[in-house]
C-alpha positions in Angstrom: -14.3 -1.4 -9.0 -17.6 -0.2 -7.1 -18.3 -3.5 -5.8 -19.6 -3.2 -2.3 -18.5 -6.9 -0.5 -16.6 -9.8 -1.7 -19.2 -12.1 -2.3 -21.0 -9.6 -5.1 -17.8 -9.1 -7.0 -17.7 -13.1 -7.5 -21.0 -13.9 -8.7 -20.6 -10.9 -10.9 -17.6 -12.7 -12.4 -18.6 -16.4 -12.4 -18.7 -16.5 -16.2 -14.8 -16.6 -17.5 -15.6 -14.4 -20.0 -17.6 -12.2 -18.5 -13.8 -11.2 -16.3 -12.2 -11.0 -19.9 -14.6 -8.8 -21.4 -14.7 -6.2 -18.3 -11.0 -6.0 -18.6 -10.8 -5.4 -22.7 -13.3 -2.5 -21.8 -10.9 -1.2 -19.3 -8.0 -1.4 -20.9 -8.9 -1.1 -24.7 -12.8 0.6 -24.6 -13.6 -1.5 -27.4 -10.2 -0.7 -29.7 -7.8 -3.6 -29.1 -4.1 -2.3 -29.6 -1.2 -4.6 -30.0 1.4 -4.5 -26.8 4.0 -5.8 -29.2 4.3 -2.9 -31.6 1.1 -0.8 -30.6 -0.5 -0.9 -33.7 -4.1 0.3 -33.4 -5.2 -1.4 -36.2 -8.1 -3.6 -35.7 -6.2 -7.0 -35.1 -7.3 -10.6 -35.9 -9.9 -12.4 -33.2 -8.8 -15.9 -32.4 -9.9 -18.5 -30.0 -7.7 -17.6 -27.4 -7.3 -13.6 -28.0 -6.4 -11.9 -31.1 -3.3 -11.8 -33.3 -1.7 -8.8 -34.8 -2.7 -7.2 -38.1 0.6 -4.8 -38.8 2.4 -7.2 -41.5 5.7 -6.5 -39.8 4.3 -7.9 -36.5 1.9 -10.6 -36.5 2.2 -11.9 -33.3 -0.6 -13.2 -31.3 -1.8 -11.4 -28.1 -4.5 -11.3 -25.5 -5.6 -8.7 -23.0 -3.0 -9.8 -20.3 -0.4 -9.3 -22.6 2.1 -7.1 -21.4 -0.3 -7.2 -17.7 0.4 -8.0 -14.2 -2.1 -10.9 -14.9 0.5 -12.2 -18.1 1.3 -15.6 -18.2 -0.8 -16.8 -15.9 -3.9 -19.1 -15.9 -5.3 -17.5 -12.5 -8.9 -16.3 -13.7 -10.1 -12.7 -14.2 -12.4 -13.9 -10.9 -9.5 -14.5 -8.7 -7.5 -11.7 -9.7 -10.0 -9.0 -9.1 -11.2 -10.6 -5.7 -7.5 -10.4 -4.5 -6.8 -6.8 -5.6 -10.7 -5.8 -3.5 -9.0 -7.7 -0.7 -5.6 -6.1 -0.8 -7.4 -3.0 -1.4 -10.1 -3.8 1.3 -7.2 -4.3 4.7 -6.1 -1.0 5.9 -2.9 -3.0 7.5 -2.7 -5.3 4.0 -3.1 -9.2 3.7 -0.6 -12.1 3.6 -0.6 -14.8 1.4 -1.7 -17.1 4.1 -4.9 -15.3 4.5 -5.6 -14.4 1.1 -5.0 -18.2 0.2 -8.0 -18.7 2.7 -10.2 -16.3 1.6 -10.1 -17.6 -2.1 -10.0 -20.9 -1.4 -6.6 -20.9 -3.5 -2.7 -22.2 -2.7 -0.4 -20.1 -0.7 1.8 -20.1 -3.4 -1.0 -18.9 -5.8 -1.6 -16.0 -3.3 1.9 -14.9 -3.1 2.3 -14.7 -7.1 -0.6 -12.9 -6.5 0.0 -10.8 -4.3 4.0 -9.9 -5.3 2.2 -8.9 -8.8 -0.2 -6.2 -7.2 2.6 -4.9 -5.0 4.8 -4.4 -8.0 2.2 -3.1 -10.0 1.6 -0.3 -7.5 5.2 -0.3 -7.4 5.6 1.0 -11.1 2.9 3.8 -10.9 3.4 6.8 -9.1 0.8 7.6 -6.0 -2.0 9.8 -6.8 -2.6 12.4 -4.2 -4.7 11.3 -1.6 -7.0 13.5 0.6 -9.9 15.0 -2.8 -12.5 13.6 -0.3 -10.8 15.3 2.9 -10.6 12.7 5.3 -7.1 10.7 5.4 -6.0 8.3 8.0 -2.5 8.0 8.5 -0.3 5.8 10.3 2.7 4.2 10.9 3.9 0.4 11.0 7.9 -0.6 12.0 9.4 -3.7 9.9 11.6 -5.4 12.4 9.5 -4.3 15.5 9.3 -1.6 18.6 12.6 -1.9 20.4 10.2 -1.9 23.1 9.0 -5.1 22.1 12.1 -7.1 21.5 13.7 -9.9 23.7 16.9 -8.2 25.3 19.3 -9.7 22.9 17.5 -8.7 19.9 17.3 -5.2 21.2 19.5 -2.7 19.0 22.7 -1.6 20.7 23.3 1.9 22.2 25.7 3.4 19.8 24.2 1.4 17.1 22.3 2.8 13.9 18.7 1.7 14.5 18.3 -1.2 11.7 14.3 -0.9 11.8 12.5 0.3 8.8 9.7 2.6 9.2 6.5 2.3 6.7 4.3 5.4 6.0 0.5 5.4 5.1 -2.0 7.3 4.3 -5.7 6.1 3.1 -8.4 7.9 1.9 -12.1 6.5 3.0 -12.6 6.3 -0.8 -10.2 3.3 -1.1 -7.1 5.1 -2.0 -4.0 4.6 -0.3 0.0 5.5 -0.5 2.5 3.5 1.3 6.4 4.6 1.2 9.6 3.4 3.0 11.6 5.5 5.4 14.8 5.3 7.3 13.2 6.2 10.7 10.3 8.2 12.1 11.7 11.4 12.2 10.2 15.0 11.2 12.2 15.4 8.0 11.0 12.1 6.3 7.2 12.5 7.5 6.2 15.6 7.2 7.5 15.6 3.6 5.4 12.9 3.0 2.4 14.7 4.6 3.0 17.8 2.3 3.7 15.5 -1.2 0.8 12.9 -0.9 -2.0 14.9 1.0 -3.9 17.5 -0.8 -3.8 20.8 1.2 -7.3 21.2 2.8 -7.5 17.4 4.0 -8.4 16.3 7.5 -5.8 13.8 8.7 -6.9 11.2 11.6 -4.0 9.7 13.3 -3.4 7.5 16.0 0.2 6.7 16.0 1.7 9.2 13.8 3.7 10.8 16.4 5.4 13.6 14.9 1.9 14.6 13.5 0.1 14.4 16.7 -2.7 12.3 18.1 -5.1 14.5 16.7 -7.1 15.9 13.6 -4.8 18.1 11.7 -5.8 20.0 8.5 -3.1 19.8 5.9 -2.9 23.5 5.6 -0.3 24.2 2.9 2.6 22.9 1.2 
């Protein structure tokens, strides 16, 4: 999406078709394929979508078929506003906000949102860093010892119970988020090397193990 600011990317989309035919062009470029038995014959257009033309199929599809946005009567409008939000937070958005922002439930926002996470779930991260300038960072789920009432605090002798979440966003948009045991050498600076192109300038102001610095990504 090259929309610059929430506001333009829902007038663009106040039309409910106007949502359905940007995403048909996306996904199909004008060649409709059934996500049933993938049959690029040109199917049948009905009211609501279109319905297979393979004789041994038949069955009756539409563009979210087989989609994050299947079986559900969320519009195109709200879907795409949610993924430029979700897209648009360095640090992510809950439910709560999102809800607020789109004038929508919270229970439609988290569908919403668990969708998006899952679908970034399923596709491998592209390398980030072709426009060389990355910000990473680090975020702990279950908080900073340091930050924990006494009897919440972790137990000398004790394996630390936190999780640690890498991330690493290019100003383009781009981002890649991955779960790690604890914030040791050996699990980020693998993560440098795999999901930073070599040549990148990475700005970082918590990443500890990489320094509060500008580093340059100088190899794998």
């Amino acid at each position: 999406m090259t929309f610059k600011s929430l506001p333009q990317l829902l007038d663009y989309f106040k039309e409910k078709k106007t949502g359905i035919e940007y995403y048909e062009a996306i996904r199909w470029n004008g060649k409709p394929v059934c996500p049933h038995c993938g049959s690029e014959k040109t199917p049948y257009r009905t009211n609501r979508g279109f319905k297979c033309s393979n004789k041994e199929c038949y069955k009756k599809f539409t563009v979210k078929t087989g989609t994050i946005f299947d079986n559900s009567k969320i519009s195109f409008r709200i879907w795409f506003a949610a993924i430029f939000l979700a897209g648009s937070h360095r640090k992510g958005i809950s439910s709560r906000q999102l809800a607020r922002e789109l004038g929508i439930t919270q229970k439609t926002a988290w569908f919403v949102l668990h969708r998006i996470r899952e679908m970034l779930k399923n596709f491998a991260p592209a390398m980030v860093g072709e426009t060389r300038t990355v910000e990473a960072d680090e975020t702990y789920i279950g908080g900073r010892e340091g930050n924990k009432h006494k009897s919440k605090k972790t137990k000398e002798g004790e394996s630390d119970k936190k999780k640690v979440v890498l991330g690493a966003i290019e100003r383009d948009g781009r981002v890649v988020l991955k779960y790690v045991p604890n914030a040791s050498e050996e699990n980020m600076v693998p993560f440098i090397q795999r999901y930073v192109t070599v040549g990148a300038k990475i700005y970082t102001d918590e990443f500890s193990v990489v320094g509060k610095q500008q580093c340059t990504i100088i190899g794998n």
